[in-house]
N, C-alpha and C positions, 0 to 999 in steps of 0.2 A: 512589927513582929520581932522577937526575939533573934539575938546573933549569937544563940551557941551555935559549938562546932557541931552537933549533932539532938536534935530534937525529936521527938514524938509527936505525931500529929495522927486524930482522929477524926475531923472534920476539915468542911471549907479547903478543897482541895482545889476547887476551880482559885482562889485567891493563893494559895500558894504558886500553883502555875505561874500564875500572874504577877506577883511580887519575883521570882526565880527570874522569868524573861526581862525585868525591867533590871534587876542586878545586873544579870550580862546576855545579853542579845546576840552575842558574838557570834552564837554557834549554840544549836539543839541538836540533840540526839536523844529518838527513844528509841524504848522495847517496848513494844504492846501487842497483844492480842488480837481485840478487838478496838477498831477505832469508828466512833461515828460521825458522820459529815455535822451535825452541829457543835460538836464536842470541840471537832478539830478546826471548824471557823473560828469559835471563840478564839482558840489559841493561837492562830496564827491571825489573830487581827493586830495582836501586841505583837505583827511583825517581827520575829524572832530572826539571826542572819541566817545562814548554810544551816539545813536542815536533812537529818539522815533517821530513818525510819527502819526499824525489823518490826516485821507482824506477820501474820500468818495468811495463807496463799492457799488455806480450806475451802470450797468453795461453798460448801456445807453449811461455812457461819455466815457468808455473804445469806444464800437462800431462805436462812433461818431469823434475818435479819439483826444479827448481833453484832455484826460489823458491815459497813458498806461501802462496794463498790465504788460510788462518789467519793468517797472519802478517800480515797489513794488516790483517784483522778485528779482530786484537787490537789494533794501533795504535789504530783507532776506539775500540773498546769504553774506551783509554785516555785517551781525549780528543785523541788526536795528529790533527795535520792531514795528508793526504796527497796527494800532487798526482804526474802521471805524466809522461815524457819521453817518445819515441822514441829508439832508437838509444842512450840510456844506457852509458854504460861506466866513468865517472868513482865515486869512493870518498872520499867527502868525509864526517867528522865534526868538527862545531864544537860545541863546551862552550862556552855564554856568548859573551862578549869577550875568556877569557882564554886558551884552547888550543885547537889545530888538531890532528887528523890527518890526514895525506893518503896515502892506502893502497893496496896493488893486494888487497888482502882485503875479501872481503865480507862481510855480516852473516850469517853461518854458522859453524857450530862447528867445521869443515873447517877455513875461511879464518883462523879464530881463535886454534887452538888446536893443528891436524896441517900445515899447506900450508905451502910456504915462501912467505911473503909480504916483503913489502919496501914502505920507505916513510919518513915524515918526523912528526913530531914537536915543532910550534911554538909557543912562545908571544912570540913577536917580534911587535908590535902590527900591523907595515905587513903582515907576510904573513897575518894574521888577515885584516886589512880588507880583502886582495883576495879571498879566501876568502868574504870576505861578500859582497862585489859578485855574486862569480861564481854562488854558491846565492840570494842575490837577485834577478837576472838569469835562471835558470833557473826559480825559483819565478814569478814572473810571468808566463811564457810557459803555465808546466805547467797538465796539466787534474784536475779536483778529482775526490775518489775519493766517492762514497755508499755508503750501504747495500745501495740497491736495484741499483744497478750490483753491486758485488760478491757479492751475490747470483745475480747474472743468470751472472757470470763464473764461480762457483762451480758451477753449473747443467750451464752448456756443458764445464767440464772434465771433468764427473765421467761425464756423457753419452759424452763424447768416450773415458774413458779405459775405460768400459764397453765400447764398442763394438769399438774397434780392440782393448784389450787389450796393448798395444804404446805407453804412453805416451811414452817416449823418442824416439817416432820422430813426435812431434807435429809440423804444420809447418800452417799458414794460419789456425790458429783465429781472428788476428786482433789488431791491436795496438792499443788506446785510447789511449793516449799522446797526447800533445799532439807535434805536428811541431815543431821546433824548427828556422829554421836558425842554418848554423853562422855563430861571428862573424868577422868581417872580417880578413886574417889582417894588417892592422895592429895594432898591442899598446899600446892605451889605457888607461892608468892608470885607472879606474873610481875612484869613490867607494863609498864603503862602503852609502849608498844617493845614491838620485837626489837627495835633498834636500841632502847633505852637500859638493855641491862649496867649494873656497876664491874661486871666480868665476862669476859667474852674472849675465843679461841679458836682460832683456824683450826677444822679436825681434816684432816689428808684423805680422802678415797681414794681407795688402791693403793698401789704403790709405785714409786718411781721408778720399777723395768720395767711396769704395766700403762706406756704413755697411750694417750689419742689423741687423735687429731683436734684442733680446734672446730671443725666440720663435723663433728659429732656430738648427734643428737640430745643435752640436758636429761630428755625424758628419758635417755636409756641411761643414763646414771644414775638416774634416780629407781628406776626399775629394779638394776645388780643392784645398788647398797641395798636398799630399804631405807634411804636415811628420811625420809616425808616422818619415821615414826621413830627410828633408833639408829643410833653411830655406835658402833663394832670397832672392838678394842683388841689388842691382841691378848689372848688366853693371860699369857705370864705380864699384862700391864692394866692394874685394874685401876681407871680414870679417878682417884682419889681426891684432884685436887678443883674439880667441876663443883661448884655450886647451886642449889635450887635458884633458877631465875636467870644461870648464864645462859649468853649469846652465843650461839654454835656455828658460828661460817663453814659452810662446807664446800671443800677445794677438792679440783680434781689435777694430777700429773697433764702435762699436756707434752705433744713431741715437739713442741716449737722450744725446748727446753726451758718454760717455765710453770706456773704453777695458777689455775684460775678458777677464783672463789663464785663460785654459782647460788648461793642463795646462803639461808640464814635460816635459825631456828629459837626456839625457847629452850634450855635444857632444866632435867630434872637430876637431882644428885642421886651417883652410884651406889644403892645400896646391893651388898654381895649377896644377899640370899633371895636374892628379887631381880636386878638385872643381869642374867644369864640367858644364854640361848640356848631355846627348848630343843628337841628332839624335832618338832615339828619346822623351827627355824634351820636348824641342821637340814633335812629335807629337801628344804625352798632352796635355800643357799647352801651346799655344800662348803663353799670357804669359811662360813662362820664357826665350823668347828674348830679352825685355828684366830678366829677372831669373834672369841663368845662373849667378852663382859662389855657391855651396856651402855651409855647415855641414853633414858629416853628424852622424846626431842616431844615438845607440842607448837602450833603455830610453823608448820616449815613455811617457807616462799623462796621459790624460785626464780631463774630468769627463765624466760620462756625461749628457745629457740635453740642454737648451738651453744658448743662451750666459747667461741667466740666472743661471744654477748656477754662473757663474765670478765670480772677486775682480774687485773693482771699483780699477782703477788711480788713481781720484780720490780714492778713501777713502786709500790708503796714501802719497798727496802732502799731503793733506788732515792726516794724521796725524805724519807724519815729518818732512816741509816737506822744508828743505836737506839733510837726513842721507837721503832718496829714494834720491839715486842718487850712483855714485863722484864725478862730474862736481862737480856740487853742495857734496858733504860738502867735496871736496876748496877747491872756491873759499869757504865759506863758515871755514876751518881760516884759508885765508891771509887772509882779508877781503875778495878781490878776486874778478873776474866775476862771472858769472851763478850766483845761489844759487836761484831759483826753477825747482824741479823742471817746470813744466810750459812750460816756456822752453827745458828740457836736451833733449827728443828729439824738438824740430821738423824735420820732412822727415830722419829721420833713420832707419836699417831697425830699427835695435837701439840700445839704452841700457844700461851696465852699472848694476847696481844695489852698493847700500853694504851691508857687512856688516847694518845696521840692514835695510833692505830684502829681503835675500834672506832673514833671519829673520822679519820679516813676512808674508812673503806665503807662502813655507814653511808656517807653523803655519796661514796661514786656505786654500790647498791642499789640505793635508791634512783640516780639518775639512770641505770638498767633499767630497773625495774619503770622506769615512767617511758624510758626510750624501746623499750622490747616488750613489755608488760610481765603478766607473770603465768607460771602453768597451772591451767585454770584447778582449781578446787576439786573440780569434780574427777580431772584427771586423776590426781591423786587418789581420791576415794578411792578410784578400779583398782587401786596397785593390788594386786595378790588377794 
């Protein structure tokens, strides 16, 4: 087969499968639909490594026989991980880091081998990495598949298809899927994950006479700001120097006198005649009338639990010193200004952080987030 970076393909989609898993085995990842237990034997007979799965939790297309039941069972019995959509439609497999395909075929022998199908064929790096955003993006949202759930599902269909006898004409059994909404039909370049932007800035919640405890509750910070979806600037500072695609750490004052980064975001850049706060914002939050202009945020994660459970912003001054933040590194390069990091984001809403920085707190994030886990998805959904 040919090694352009991106290809057209209308046929023989079961041999591309096939050819993609034998490039890199590393690691699969789809988006599909509809999967059927032969479809998905073929494919995992070329043993592919960690396997992660979005499809749909209708139970409607189980009934109607367009996807089946076995066919997730056997993803489990594989060790694969599987997580559900609503409203699914998309056909996304990723090999590794090194190929994409992007397909109107689903994981069925129909779609693979008789349908006329159509689609693309990449291994150009920048269209991977949005490819990974995008199934990153949906995997977060999605809800997790068990045994005993699929069990239950396997239960009701077969109930279902005894009864009516008429399974094609199934229709409310009921969709578990996780709701997704759709994204913003602005087109923000995403990073490949949340961690990986090229710019990235601690933004402050609250303010420094407005401390709490370490003993209080993440979720209720996240409640006041609103930040799961926007960070709030003050009226007279409008965040001009945020970029589509930065990394938005968001830190809350603590009384232990220092300062604790609780999670992370995607940000999108300030435009003024778009990120404002409505009338209806004003409402919910009263304070946002004195902090109305904008970052919206997509992807938040949190830590789950107290603010305890967040990176301590003294440790990583403490540790870095001048190289902290851009501000910093940069006057400490020329010899001149302020090099001490806890000098750089007096009365200030946000501070960018220096490549050294945003790999810091990155990797101690992260080990939060594996050591405390994170607030689940759905929580957030509720907010407001």
């Amino acid at each position: 087969m040919s090694q352009e970076p991106i290809r057209l393909v209308s046929a023989e989609w079961d041999r591309e499968l096939t050819a993609a898993i034998h490039a890199d085995p590393s690691e699969l990842r789809i988006i599909c639909p509809f999967i059927k237990k032969g479809a998905l034997e073929y494919l995992l007979s070329h043993r592919p490594g960690d396997v992660q799965v979005i499809t749909r939790f209708n139970l409607d297309d189980f009934a109607n026989g367009v996807s089946d039941v076995e066919a997730l069972r056997m993803l489990l019995d594989d060790g694969a991980s599987v997580r559900g959509v609503q409203n699914l439609h998309a056909k996304l497999y990723l090999f590794g880091t090194s190929r994409v395909i992007i397909t109107s075929a689903n994981l069925t022998e129909a779609a693979l081998t008789r349908n006329q199908e159509f689609g693309v064929v990449a291994e150009d790096e920048a269209v991977i990495a949005d490819c990974q955003s995008y199934f990153d993006g949906l995997w977060q949202r999605g809800k997790d598949l068990s045994r005993d759930l699929l069990d239950s599902w396997a239960a009701t269909v077969t109930q279902h298809r005894a009864a009516v006898g008429r399974p094609n004409r199934a229709k409310g059994l009921g969709d578990f899927g996780a709701k997704v909404r759709l994204a913003a039909p602005q087109s923000v370049p995403l990073p490949a994950t949340v961690a990986d932007g090229d710019q990235a800035f601690i933004k402050f919640l609250g303010n420094s006479h407005e401390r709490v405890p370490v003993s209080y509750p993440i979720i209720e910070v996240i409640k006041h700001e609103g930040c799961h979806e926007v960070l709030a600037y003050p009226v007279t500072k409008r965040p001009r120097s945020v970029k589509d695609g930065a990394v938005m750490f968001m830190a809350r004052f603590t009384d232990e006198r220092d300062i604790r980064i609780l999670g992370r975001a995607v940000g999108m850049k300030h435009h003024p005649d778009r990120d404002n706060a409505s009338d209806e914002d004003i409402d919910l939050r009263s304070w946002r009338e004195k902090y109305s202009r904008y970052i919206r945020v997509d992807r938040a994660e949190f830590v789950d639990g107290t603010i305890a459970n967040g990176i301590s912003l003294n440790e990583l001054m403490c540790e870095l010193k001048s190289d902290s933040f851009a501000s910093t590194q940069r006057n400490a390069a020329r010899d001149t200004g302020n090099t001490n990091p806890r000098r750089a984001y007096g009365q200030q809403p946000a501070v960018e952080l220096s490549p050294q920085g945003i790999s810091w707190l990155g990797e101690r994030l992260q080990a939060a987030f594996d050591a405390h886990g994170k607030v689940p998805q759905d929580t957030l959904d509720q907010i407001d």
